[in-house]
N, C-alpha and C positions, 0 to 999 in steps of 0.2 A: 101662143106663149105670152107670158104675163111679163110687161117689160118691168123694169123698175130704175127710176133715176132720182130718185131721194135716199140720201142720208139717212132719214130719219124714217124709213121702213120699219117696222117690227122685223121685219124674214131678215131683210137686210142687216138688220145692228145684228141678231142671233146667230149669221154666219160668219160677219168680223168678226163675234168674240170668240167661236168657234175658231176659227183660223188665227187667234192669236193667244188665247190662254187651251194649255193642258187640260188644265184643272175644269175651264169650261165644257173639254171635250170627254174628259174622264165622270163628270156630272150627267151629262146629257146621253153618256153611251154614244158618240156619234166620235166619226171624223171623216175628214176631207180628203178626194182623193183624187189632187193637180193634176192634168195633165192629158193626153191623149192613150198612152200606152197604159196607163195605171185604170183608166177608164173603161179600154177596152179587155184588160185583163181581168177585172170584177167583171163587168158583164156575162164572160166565157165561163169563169169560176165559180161563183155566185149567185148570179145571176139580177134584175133591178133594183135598182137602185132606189132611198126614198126620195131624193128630188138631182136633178139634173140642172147646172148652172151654166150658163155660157154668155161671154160676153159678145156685148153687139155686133161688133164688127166680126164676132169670127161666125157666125149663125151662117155661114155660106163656108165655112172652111172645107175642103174637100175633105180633109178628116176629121171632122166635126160633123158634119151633117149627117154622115150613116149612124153614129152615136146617138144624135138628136132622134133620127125616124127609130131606131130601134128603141130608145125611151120612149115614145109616143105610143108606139106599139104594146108596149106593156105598161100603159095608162100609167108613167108617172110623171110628177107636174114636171113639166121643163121652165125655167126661169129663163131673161134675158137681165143684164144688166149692163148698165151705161158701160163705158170704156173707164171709166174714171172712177168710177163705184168696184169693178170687178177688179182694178188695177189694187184696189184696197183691201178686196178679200185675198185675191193668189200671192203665194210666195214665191212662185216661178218667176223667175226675170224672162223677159222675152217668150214667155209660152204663149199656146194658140189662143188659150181663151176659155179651156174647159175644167169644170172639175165637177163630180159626184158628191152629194153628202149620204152617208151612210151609215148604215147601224154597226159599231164594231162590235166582232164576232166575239163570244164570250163560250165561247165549250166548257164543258163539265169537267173539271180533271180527273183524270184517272187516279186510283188510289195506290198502284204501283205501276212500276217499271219494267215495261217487258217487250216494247219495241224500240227500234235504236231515238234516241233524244238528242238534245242536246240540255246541258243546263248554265246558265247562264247566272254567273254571280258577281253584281254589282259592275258588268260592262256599261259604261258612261259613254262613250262616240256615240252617236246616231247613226254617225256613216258608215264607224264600226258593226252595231247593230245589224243595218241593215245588209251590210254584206256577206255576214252569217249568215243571216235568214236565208240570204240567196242563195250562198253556195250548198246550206241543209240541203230545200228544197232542189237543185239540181241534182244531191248525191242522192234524193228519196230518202234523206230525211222528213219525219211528218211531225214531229213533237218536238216542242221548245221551250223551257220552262224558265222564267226568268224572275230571279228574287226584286223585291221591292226597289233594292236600290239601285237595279237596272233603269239602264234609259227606257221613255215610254216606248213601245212597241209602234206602237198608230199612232205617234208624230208623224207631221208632215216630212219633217226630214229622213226619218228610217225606211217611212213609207217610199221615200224616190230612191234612197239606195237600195231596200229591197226590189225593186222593178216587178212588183208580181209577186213576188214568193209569196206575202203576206195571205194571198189568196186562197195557198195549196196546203198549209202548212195548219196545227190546231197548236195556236201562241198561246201560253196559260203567265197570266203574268200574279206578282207579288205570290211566286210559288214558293212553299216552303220545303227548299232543298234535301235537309237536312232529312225529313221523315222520310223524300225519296227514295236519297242514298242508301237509307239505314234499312228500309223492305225492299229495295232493289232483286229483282228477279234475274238482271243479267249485270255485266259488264261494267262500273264505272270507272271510266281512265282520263284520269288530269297529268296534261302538260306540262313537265318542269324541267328544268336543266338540268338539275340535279340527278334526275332518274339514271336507272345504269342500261333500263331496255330501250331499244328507240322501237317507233313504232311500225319499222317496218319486220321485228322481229316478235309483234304481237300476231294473234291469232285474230283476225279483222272480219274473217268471212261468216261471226254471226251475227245476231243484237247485239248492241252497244251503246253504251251513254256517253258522250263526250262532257266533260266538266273543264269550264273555260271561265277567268276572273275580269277585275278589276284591270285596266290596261297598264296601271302602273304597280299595282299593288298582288297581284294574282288574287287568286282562287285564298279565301280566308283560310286559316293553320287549322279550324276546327274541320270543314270540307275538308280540307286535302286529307287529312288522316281517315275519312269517310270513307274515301275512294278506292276501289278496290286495287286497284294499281298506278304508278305514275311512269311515263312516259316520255322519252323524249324525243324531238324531230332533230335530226343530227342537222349538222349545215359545217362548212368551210371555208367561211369566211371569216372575218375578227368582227361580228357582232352578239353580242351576249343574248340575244333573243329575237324573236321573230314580233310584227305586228299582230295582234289575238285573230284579225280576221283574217288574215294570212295564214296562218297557223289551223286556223278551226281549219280554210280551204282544203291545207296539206293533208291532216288527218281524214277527213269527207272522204277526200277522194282516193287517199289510201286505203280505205273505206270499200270503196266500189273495185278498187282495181284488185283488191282480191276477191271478192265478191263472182266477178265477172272472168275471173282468170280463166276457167274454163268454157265460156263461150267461145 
């Protein structure tokens, strides 16, 4: 493994700016992917990685090292970097020492609607982000469609609160909602308070598009009118609304829990 303790590396500037501009990473089709669990979760999903980083001191981590031999093994370069160079690429406070760089995933979109989605319009948290991603991906959600003014998807910060999901899941991003909605083949139901059905009085147990907004702002007035139905999640206490990844959770799994009633 190729050590590297200059600054002024080619590889090395190319994956600071990676790890610090979007826009570098949305050019290049690449991003970073910190850490031990996110590492080993591409691996099992995906499969190699195009290069493997690890800093020096952790080259002996017990959970590093099976990561290192299993990149080895399917010939791809493995890096080292100083402690003090690597400290500059990760955004992890206190992590081991590893991250992957890789090609993000780009799938074809589908031209309609016709297994369950989610759609995503102009959600702004990263950590909100990614813990939709997560909770789709646990209910076997497989589609995510997220318009432009969505946060990026393969940021490093959506990428840690996704933990994996990212991996399982076909993310289509700066989708254009709107043609979705309108040749929809099944279901689209957005959340509002307004609604008069909640959704445990929806018919759950086939396809469905979940359509989820802005955190402050909801779902835009031209979408909501899109939408085949709207919905509300009751609750009893005096808060006027739920958190959106909160909210996407409940519906998911209300989701599954008819789905699966009869097992």
């Amino acid at each position: 493994m190729k050590l590297i303790t200059s600054k002024d590396n080619p590889l090395y500037k190319e994956l600071k700016q990676l790890a610090a501009s979007s826009q570098a990473r949305r050019r290049a089709g690449q991003t970073l992917l910190d850490g031990v669990h996110l590492a080993q979760a591409w691996l099992q999903h995906r499969g190699a990685p195009q290069l493997c980083v690890v800093a020096e001191s952790a080259q002996r981590h017990p959970e590093v090292a099976p990561i290192l031999a299993e990149c080895e093994r399917s010939r791809t370069q493995c890096l080292v970097l100083s402690d003090n160079l690597y400290g500059a690429v990760s955004q992890v406070e206190n992590g081991v020492g590893l991250l992957l760089l890789v090609a993000t995933p780009n799938p074809k979109e589908p031209q309609v609607l016709e297994k369950s989605a989610v759609l995503l319009d102009g959600l702004q948290d990263p950590g909100n982000l990614g813990s939709v991603l997560r909770s789709a991906a646990a209910a076997g959600i497989g589609q995510i469609f997220c318009t432009a003014g969505t946060a990026a998807a393969w940021s490093p910060k959506v990428l840690r609160a996704g933990m994996g999901a990212h991996f399982v899941l076909d993310i289509y991003e700066s989708a254009d909602l709107e043609r979705l909605c309108a040749g929809s083949r099944i279901p689209v139901l957005a959340t509002s308070s307004h609604a008069a059905q909640t959704i445990y009085q929806c018919d759950l147990a086939g396809e469905v598009a979940w359509l989820f907004g802005h955190e402050g702002q909801g779902v835009s007035p031209h979408l909501m009118e899109m939408a085949s139905q709207e919905v509300v999640i009751p609750h009893l206490g005096e808060m006027e609304s739920l958190n959106v990844a909160a909210a996407a959770a409940v519906c998911f799994f209300e989701q599954v829990r008819q789905r699966t009633a009869g097992d």
